[in-house]
C-alpha positions as CSV (number, residue, x, y, z in Angstrom):
1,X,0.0,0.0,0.0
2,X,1.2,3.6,-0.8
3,X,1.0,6.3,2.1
4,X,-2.0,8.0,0.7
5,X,-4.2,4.4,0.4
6,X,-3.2,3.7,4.2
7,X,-4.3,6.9,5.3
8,X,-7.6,7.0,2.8
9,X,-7.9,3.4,4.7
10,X,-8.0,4.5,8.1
11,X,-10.1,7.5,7.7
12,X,-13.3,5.7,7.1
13,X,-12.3,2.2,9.5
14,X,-14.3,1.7,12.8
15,X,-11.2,1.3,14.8
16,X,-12.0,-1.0,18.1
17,X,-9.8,0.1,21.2
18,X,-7.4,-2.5,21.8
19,X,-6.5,-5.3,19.0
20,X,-4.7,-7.9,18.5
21,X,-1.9,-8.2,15.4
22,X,-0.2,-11.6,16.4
23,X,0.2,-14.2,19.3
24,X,2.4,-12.1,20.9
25,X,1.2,-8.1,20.1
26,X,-2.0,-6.8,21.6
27,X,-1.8,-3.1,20.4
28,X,-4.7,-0.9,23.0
29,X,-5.4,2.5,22.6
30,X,-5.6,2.0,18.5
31,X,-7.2,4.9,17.1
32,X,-4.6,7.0,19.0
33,X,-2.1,4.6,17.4
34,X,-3.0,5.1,14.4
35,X,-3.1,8.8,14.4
36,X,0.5,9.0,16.2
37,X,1.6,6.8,12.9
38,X,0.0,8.6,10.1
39,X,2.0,11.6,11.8
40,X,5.4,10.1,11.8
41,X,4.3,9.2,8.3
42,X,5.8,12.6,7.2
43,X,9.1,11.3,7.8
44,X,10.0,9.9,4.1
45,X,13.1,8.0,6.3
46,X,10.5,6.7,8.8
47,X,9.7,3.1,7.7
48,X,8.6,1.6,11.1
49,X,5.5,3.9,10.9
50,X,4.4,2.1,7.7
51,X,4.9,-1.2,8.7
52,X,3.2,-0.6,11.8
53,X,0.2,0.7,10.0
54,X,0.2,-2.4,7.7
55,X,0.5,-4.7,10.6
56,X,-2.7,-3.0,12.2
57,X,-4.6,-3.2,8.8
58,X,-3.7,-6.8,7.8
59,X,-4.9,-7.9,11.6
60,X,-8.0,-5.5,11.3
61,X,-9.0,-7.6,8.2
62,X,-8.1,-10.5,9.4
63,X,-7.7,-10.5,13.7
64,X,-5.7,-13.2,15.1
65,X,-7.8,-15.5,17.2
66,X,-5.2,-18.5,18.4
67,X,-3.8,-18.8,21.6
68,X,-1.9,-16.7,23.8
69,X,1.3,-17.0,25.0
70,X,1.3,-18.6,28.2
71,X,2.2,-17.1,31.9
72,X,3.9,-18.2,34.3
């Protein structure tokens, strides 16, 4: 995705408040998230911004529902 489709993506999304990208990642507070990111996005060297952002769309299409990792 280029920076203009992940920010044309995220403007119209119903963003839950805490969701989870992987077994191990539970990111809360996501529409902040996402705002904070499409910020940084003016960065052109910034390149953990973007991946973030396409972490938190490819889990909002398709959330992660397997187990946790375990406590102790």
């Amino acid at each position: 995705m280029t920076d203009e489709e992940l920010i044309a993506y995220f403007e119209h999304a119903k963003l839950p408040e805490t969701l989870r990208l992987d077994r191990a990642t539970t990111q809360h507070n996501l529409p902040q998230a996402v705002q904070n990111n499409i910020e940084l996005m003016s960065d052109p060297a910034n390149h953990r911004c973007r991946h973030r952002l396409r972490r938190i769309a490819a889990a909002f299409e398709k959330p992660y529902d397997g187990p946790e990792i375990p406590r102790f």
